[in-house]
C-alpha positions in Angstrom: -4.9 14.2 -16.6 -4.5 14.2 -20.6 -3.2 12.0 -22.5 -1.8 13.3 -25.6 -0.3 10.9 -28.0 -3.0 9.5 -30.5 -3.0 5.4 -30.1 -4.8 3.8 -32.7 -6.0 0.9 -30.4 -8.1 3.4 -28.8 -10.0 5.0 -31.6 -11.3 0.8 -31.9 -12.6 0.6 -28.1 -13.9 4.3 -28.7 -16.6 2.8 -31.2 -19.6 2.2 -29.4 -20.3 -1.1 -31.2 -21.0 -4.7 -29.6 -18.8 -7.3 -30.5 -19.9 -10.7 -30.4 -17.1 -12.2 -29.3 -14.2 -11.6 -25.8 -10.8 -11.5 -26.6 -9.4 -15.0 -25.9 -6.7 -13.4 -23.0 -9.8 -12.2 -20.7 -11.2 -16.0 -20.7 -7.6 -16.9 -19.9 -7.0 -14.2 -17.3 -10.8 -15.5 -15.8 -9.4 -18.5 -15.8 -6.8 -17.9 -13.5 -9.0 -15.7 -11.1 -11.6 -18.3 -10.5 -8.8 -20.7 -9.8 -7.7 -18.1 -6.8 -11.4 -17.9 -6.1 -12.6 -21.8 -5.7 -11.0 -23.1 -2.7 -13.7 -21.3 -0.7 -16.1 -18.3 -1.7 -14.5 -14.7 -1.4 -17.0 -12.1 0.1 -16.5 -8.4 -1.0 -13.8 -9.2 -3.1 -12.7 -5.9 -4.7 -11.5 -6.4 -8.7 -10.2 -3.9 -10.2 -9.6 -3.4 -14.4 -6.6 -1.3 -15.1 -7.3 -0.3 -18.7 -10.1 -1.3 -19.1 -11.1 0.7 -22.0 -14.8 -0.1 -23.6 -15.7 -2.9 -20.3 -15.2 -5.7 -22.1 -13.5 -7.6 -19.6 -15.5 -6.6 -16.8 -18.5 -7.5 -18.7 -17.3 -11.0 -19.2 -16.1 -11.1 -15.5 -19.6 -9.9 -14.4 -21.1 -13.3 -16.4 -18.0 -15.4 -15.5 -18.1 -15.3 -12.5 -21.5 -14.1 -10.7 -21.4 -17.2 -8.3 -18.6 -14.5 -6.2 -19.4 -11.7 -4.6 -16.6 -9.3 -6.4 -17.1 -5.6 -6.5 -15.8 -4.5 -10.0 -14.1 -1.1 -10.7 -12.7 0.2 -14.1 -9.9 2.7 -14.5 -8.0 4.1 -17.4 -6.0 6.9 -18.5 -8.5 8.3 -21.0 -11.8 9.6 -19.5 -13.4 9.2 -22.8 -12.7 5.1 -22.9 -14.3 5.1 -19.1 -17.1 7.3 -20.6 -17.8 4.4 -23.2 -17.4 1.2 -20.4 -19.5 3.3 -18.4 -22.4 3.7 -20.8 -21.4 -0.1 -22.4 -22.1 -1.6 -19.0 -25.1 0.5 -17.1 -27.1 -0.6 -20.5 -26.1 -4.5 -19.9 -27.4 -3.4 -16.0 -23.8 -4.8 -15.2 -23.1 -2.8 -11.5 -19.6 -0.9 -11.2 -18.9 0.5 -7.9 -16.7 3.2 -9.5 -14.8 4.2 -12.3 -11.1 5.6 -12.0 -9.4 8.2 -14.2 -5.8 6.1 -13.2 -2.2 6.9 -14.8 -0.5 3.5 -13.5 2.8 5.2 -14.3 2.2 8.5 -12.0 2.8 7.6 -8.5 0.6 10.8 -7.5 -2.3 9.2 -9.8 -2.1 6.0 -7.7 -1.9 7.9 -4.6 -5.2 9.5 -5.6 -6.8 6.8 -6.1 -6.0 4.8 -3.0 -7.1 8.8 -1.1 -10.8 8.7 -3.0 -10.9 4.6 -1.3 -9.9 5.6 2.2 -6.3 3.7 1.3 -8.4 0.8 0.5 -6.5 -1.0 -2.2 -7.7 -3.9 -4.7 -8.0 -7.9 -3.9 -7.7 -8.6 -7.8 -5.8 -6.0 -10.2 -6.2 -7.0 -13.8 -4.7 -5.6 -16.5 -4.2 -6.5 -20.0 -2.1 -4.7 -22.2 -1.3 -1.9 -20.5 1.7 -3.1 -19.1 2.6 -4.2 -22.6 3.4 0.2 -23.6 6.1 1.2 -20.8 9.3 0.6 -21.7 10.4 0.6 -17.8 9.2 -1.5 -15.4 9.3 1.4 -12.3 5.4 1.4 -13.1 5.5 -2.1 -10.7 6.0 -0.5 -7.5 3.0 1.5 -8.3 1.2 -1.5 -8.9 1.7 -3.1 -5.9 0.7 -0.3 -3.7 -3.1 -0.7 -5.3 -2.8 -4.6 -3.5 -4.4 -5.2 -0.4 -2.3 -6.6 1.8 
């Protein structure tokens, strides 16, 4: 899969520099996840980060919320961004079970994804910003195919 249009948000999570700071959306997003979580305490709960360039967010989410047991997994169009979150996070020692080259707008990409995870899909789907770039909306039913039922 290439991606060929230069985006200049991605030349910023390409530089393998720490920031000392989240972005205030992934606290909110958090936010919302540990009020799904708190009723009663998930085991094996599967999150996944669609576009999840440099890890940020599942750094945070690996700090956030360590009292669940969630097994985080990163995907993204670019293999280069997973190439950084993967190097950002073994470093931290922060575990990912896998890392996904994922085209959320390519049913065939989604279908590949659910093939390599035995049609296993995702408790928790996160994904800020991406769905911010399509200009349709038939990237949903793509989506929804990733939820475990």
């Amino acid at each position: 899969m290439e991606f060929s249009k230069k985006r200049l948000h991605d030349s910023i999570y390409l530089k393998k520099e720490d920031r000392n700071f989240y972005k205030q959306s992934f606290y909110e997003s958090l936010s919302i996840i540990e009020d799904f979580l708190s009723p009663k305490k998930f085991r094996n709960l599967n999150l996944i980060d669609i576009g999840s360039s440099n890890g940020e967010f599942l750094e945070l989410t690996s700090f956030k919320l360590s009292d669940y047991n969630i097994n985080l997994f990163a995907a993204d169009i670019r293999e280069d961004l997973l190439d950084v979150s993967r190097h950002r996070l073994e470093a931290k020692n922060i575990h990912v079970h896998d890392y996904f080259q994922l085209d959320i707008s390519s049913i065939a990409s989604c279908d590949e994804l659910l093939a390599k995870r035995n049609g296993t899909g995702f408790d928790v789907i996160h994904m800020s910003g991406v769905h911010g770039i399509f200009d349709k909306t038939d990237w949903l039913l793509n989506l929804f195919k990733l939820v475990n039922k």
